[in-house]
Structure formats: structure tokens, C-alpha cells
FITORDO-514757 format. One record per residue (C-alpha): residue in three letters; x negated, y, z negated. Coordinates in steps of 0.05 Angstrom, whole numbers, plus 5000, padded with zeros to 4 digits. Layout:
N
ALAXYZ
...
***
This chain:
145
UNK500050005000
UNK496350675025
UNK496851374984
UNK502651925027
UNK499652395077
UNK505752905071
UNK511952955036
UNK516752825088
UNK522653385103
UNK528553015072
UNK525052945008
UNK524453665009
UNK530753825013
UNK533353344971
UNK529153624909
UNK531054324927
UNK538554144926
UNK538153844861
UNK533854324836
UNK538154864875
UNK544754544832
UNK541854604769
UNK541055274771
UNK532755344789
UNK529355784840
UNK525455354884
UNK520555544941
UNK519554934988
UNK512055254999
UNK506854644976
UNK501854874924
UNK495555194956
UNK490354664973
UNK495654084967
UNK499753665013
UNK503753324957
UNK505753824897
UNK511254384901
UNK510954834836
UNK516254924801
UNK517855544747
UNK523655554698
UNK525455904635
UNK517656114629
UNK515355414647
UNK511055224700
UNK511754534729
UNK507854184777
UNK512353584824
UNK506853124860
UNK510652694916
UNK507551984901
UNK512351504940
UNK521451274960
UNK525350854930
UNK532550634948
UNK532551334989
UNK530051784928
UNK522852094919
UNK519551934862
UNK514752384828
UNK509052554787
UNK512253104735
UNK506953444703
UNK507454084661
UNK509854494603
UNK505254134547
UNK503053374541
UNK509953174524
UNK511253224603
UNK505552984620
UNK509952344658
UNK505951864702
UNK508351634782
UNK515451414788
UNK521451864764
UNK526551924805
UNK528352644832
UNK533952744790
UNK529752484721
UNK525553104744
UNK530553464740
UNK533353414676
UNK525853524645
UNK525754194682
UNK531954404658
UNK531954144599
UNK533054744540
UNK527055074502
UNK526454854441
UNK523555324393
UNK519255104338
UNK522055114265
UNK519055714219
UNK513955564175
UNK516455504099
UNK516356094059
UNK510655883997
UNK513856043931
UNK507556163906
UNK502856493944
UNK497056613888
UNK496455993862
UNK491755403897
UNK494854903937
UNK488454343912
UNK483754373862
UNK478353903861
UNK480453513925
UNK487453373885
UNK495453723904
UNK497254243845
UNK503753973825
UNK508354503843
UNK509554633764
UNK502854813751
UNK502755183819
UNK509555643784
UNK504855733721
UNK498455823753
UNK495656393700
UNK498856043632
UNK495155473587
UNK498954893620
UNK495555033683
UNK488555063654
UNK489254363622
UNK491854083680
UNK485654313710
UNK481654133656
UNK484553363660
UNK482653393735
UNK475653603728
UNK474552993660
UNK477752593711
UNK472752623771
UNK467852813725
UNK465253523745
UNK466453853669
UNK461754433653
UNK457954003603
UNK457053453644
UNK451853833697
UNK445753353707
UNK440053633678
***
């Protein structure tokens, strides 16, 4: 089985139906330097379609584009391509508010419990980090000398 030379014309045009359908701008001008990949642009991603092969009268294609997650190998169907294009933006979840910003997160290698982490300045936090340092053995008075 040899590598395509060109994407043929109905291939073409079925991709820029479907992707006409769903609502995405598509130029049917191949990526410079390329006789295989159309680029694709959609809600401030860039995609990348590589023509690889048919089957059962559909292209299949190389998707490859917005992140790793897309990163799909030879062999989805035109209409799977589609969907991933399309597909909504999801926006990544805010990063937790830390209740208490002046306190460590670790001492000695160890989590502060977020108890001592509330009381950070009082005595309970000093011999909790007093019962770390006996613990792993790097108390004042234990310095080699």
C-alpha cells in the first residue's frame, strides 16, 4: 500500500461541507509546502487535517492540533474531525483560594496539617514543629560536632 500523492477533489469538498455545516470557515487552500494538510482555525484554535487514506467513501485523517490531547494518529473519519474541531472550549477551573497564605505549606519535607497551618504563630504550631524535627532528627542540639 503506497503513501497519497494529492488529496483528491471530492475529499475536499466533502470536509469543507461538513466543516461548512458545523458552522467553521474553511479555505480549501493546502498548507504551504504540503500536498496533504488543509489548516483549519476555530474559536482561537488552530488545527492541522493531514489526508492519509478512503474508506467506505470517507477520508480519513490525521487531526493534529490544539494541545497533545488532539494529538490523534491516521484514521478518523471526516466527521470524527469534526466534532474535535468543534468541540467547545473548555476553560480550566481557578486555582483554590489558600486560606492561609502566611503559613508554610511543608516543613521538613512533611504537609502542615491544615490546623497548624490556621495557627501558624501560636504554641501548637511550634510543637508540631518541634515533634517533626525529633522525628527526622534535625533538633538544634542534635548538630554533629
Amino acid at each position: 500500500m503506497s503513501l497519497p500523492r494529492y488529496i483528491p477533489a471530492k475529499y475536499t469538498k466533502q470536509l469543507q461541507d461538513a466543516l461548512t455545516a458545523a458552522g467553521v470557515d474553511f479555505d480549501p487552500t493546502l498548507k504551504p509546502g504540503s500536498r496533504l494538510t488543509h489548516g483549519v482555525t476555530h474559536l482561537g484554535r488552530t488545527w492541522e487535517l493531514r489526508y492519509t487514506l478512503q474508506h467506505s467513501g470517507e477520508a480519513l485523517w490525521k487531526l493534529m492540533g490544539a494541545g497533545p490531547d488532539y494529538e490523534w494518529g491516521p484514521g478518523r473519519l471526516t466527521s470524527e474531525c469534526v466534532e474535535a474541531i468543534t468541540a467547545p472550549v473548555e476553560e480550566p477551573e481557578p486555582e483554590p483560594v489558600d486560606p492561609h497564605p502566611d503559613s508554610p505549606r511543608t516543613h521538613l519535607g512533611f504537609d502542615v496539617p491544615e490546623f497548624v497551618r490556621a495557627e501558624w504563630g501560636s504554641e501548637r504550631a511550634q510543637w508540631w514543629c518541634l515533634g517533626i524535627a525529633t522525628a527526622v532528627g534535625k533538633l538544634p542540639a542534635n548538630r554533629v560536632r
